[in-house]
C-alpha positions in Angstrom: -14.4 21.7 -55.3 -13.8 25.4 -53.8 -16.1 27.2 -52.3 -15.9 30.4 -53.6 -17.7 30.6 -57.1 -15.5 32.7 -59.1 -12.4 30.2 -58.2 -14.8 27.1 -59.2 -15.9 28.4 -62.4 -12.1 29.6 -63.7 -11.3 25.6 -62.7 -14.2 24.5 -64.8 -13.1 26.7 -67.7 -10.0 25.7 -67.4 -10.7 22.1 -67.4 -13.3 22.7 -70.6 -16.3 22.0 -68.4 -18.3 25.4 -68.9 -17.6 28.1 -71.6 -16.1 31.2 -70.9 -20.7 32.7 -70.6 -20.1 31.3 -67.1 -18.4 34.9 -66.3 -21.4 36.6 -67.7 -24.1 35.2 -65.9 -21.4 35.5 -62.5 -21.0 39.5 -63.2 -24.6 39.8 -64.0 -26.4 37.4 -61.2 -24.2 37.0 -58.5 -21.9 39.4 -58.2 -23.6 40.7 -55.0 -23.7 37.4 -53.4 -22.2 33.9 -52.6 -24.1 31.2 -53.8 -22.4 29.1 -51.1 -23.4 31.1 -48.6 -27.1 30.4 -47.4 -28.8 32.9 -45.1 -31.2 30.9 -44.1 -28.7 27.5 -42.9 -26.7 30.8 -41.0 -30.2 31.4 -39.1 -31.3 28.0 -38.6 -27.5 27.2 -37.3 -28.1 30.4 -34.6 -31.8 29.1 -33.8 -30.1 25.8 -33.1 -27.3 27.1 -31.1 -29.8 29.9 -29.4 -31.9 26.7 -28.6 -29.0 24.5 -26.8 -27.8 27.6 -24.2 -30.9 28.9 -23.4 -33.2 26.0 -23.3 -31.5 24.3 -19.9 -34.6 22.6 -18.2 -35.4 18.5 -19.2 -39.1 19.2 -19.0 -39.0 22.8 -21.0 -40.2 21.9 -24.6 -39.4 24.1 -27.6 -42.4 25.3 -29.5 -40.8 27.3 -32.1 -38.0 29.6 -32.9 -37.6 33.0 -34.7 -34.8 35.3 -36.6 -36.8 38.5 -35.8 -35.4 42.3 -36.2 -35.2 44.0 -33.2 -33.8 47.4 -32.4 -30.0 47.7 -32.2 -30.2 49.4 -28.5 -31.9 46.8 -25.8 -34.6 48.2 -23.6 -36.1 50.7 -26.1 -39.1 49.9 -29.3 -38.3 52.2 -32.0 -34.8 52.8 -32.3 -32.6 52.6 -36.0 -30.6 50.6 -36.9 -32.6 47.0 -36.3 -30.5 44.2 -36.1 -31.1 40.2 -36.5 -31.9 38.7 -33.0 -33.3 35.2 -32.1 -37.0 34.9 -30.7 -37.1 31.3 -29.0 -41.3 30.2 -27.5 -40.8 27.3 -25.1 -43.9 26.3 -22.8 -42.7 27.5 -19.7 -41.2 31.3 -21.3 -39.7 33.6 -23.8 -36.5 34.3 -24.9 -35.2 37.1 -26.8 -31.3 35.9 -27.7 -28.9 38.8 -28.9 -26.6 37.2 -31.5 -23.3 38.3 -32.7 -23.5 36.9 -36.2 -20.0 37.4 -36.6 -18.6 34.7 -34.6 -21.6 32.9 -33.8 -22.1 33.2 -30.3 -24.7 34.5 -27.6 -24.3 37.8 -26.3 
């Protein structure tokens, strides 16, 4: 199995699994994105990882956790660009995480 499409789908071709429409409906339905690449896994995975830095108390419960757009410049409300950000609600605060989604880590 690969995990681009394009490389999967000349294998399966190749190997007489699928007919040569398989590069039709690629060029017409997914040529602007992965299909092995979910967006929402991506968030969940910097939710999670959001979740184990910031949360460091025993007692502090997680009551839920947001991908939210924020502005790109911290400490101002109506700035362009917006970037993705993570919004964490815990009983005992808030936290606004800046995520480089890039290499995965807190900034």
């Amino acid at each position: 199995m690969f995990n681009d499409y394009f490389s999967q789908a000349v294998v399966d071709v190749l190997l007489g699994n699928v007919s040569a429409k398989v590069f039709e409906d690629f060029e017409t339905n997914m040529m602007s994105a992965d299909p092995g690449i979910s967006i929402e896994k991506i968030r969940e995975q910097a939710i999670e990882t959001c979740r184990k830095i910031v949360i460091q108390a025993p007692d502090e419960d997680l009551i839920n956790a947001w991908s939210v757009l924020s502005p790109a410049q911290p400490n101002t409300l109506r700035t362009l660009p917006l970037e993705e950000s993570v919004l964490i609600l815990t009983d005992a605060a808030l936290y606004g995480c800046r995520f480089d989604w890039s290499t995965e880590k807190i900034l």
